[in-house]
N, C-alpha and C positions, 0 to 999 in steps of 0.2 A: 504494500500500500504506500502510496506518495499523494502530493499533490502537483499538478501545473497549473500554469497559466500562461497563454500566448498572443500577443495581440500584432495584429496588420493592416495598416495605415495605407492611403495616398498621400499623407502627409507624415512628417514626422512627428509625434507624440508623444505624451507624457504618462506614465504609467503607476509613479507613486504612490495614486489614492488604491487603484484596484490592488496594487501589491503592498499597501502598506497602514493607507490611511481609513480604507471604506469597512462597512461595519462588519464583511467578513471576508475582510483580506488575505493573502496569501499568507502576513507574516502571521495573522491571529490562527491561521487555519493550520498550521504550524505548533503551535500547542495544542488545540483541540478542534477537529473538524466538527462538521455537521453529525457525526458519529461519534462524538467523543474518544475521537484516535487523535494522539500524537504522533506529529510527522517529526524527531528531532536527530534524526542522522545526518543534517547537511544540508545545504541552500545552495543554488547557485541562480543568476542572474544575467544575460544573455543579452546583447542586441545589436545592431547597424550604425552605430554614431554617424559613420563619414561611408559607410558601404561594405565596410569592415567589420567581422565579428568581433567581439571584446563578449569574454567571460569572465565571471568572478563567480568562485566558488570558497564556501569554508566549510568544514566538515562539521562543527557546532549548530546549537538549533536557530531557527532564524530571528525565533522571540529574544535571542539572549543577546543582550546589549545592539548598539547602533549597528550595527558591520549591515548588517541585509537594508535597515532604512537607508545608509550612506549609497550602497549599492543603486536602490531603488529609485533614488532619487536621482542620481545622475542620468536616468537612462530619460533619451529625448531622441527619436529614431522611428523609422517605418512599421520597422517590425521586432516584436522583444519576447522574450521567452524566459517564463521563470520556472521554479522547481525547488521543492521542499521534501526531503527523502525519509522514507520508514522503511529499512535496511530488510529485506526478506534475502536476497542471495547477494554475497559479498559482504567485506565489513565496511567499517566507520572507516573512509579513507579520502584522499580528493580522487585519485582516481576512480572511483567507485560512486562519486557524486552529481550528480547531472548537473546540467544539459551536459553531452557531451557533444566533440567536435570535431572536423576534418575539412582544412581546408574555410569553402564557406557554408558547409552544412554544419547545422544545430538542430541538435536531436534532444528530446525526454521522453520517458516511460510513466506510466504507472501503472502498476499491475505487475504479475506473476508468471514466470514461464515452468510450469512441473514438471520434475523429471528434466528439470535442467542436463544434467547432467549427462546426459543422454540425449538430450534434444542440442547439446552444446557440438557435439561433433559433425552430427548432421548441419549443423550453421558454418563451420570451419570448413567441411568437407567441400561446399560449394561456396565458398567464401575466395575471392580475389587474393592473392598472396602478400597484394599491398595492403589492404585491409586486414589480413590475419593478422600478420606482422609489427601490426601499429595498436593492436588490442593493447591497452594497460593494466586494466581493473578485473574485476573475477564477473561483474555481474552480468545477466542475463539480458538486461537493457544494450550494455553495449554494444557485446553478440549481434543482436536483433539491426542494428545501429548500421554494425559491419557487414552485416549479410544484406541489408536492403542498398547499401552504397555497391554494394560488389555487381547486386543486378542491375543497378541503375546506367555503373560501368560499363558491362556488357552489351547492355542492351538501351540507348538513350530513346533510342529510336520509337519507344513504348508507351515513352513519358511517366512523369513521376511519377501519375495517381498510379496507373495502370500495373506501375513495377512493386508501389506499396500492396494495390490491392494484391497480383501475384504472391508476395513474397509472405504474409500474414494470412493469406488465403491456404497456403504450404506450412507456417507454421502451426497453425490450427490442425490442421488434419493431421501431421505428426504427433502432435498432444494427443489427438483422441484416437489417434492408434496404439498408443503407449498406454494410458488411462482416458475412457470416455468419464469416469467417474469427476473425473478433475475437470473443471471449469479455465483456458487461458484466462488470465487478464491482459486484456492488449490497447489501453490508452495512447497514442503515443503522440510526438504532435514531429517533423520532420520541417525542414526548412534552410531555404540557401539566401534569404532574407529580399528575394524577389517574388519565390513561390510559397507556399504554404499548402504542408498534404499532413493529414492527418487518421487517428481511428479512435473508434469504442467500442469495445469489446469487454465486455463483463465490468465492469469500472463506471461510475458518476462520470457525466461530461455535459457540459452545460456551453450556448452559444450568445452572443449579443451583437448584431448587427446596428451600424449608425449610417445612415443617409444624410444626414447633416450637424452642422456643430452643435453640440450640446455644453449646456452649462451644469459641472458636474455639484453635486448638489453636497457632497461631501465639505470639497475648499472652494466652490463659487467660483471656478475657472474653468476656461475651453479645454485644454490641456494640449491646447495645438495653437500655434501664429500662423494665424489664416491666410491663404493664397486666395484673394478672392475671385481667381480667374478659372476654378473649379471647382464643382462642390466637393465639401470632405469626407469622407468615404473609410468606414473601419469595419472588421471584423473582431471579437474579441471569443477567445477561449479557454473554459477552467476548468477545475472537475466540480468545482461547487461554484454557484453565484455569489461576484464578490461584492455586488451591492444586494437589497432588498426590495429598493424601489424602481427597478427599471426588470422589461421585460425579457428576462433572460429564458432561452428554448432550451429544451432536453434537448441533446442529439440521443438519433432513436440508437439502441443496443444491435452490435453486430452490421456497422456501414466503415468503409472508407471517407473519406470527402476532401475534398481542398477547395481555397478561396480563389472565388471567380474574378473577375475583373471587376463585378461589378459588388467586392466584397463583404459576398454572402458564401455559404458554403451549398456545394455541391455534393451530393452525397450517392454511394453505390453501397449496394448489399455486400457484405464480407461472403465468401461459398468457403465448406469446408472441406475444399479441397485446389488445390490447382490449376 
């Protein structure tokens, strides 16, 4: 169990109320979700300042002193990616802490891969040599991480969604050849901070689309310096809603999806099989 949050912009924006300041932020969700779980294995904080990823990760919980608000607050960018970790395979480590990265993909998980251990070989076996090779951490997330970059490499020509739906479409179906009894969790959110592809898969995942500037009701700001030669256009995604008062979607259980142009998400049925 973990939590995210991801948001993407036609504009560059600001992200500190949903990750920090609003009544159920990433860093409160972080002591205690909507389930009364603690998420306190590790924070990291992800986005595009200049085009460029910058991460910051510490393996402390994110409620504990400023480090995640400092974090959260510098980020002003198209597109950002946060993540609050509850340790199921791997320990307390930075390697071992999302979002992880290559290059200019940023990647998080939430949720459970069973029978890891056995599902770990089969992600290695058809895994790129550059991506094996660059693995640092034990968990299953990153695996997942390194096996959808490897198809992506092979195969561009498919495009994102197509290679996420393939590639979680395969790991499914190895789960439930191994235990039907076990349930994946397969949250994940993927992104090269132009595209945004995503899933839900046994896990809370929740959606907020904006068609115009809003004033967040949190600190009484846009959270964007408006270009008034377009209108402003965002996506946002968590596993819980991190305000109360705006109209946040369930994404349904068991879809792929990534954001359209005209940022809303698109969504496909996950199949459990290949």
């Amino acid at each position: 169990m973990c939590r995210l949050y991801a948001m993407h912009a036609n504009e560059p924006t600001r992200v500190e109320c949903g990750l920090v300041k609003a009544q159920n932020a990433l860093m409160a969700q972080s002591q205690g979700d909507m389930e009364g779980m603690m998420h306190g294995h590790g924070w990291g904080v992800a986005d595009y300042p200049d085009g460029v990823p910058v991460i910051e990760k510490q393996t402390w919980a994110a409620y504990h002193g400023e480090h995640f608000a400092k974090a959260a607050a510098r980020v002003y960018a198209r597109t950002a990616v946060a993540h609050v970790r509850k340790a199921t395979v791997g320990t307390t480590s930075v390697e071992n802490t999302h979002p992880f990265h290559h290059g200019r993909w940023i990647f998080a998980h939430n949720g459970t891969i069973p029978n890891f251990e056995q599902i770990r070989f089969r992600l290695l076996e058809r895994m790129d040599p550059l991506h094996r090779s660059e693995i640092q951490g034990q968990t299953d997330s990153e695996h997942v991480f390194r096996y959808l970059l490897s198809l992506f490499l092979h195969h561009p020509e498919k495009g994102l969604l197509e290679t996420v739906h393939h590639g979680l479409s395969q790991i499914t179906a190895w789960c439930a050849e191994m235990d039907p009894a076990r349930p994946v969790g397969l949250n994940i959110v993927l992104t090269d901070g132009q595209n945004l592809v995503g899933s839900r898969l046994n896990r809370t995942l929740f959606h907020l689309s904006r068609e115009h500037l809003h004033t967040c009701t949190v600190c009484g700001e846009t959270h964007v310096k408006h270009s008034h030669s377009t209108p402003y256009k965002s996506v946002e995604v968590a596993s819980e809603p991190v305000t109360f008062d705006e109209d946040w979607k369930e994404v349904p259980n068991g879809v792929v999806f990534h954001a359209t142009e005209g940022f809303r998400l698109e969504m496909r049925a996950l199949s459990d099989g290949a």
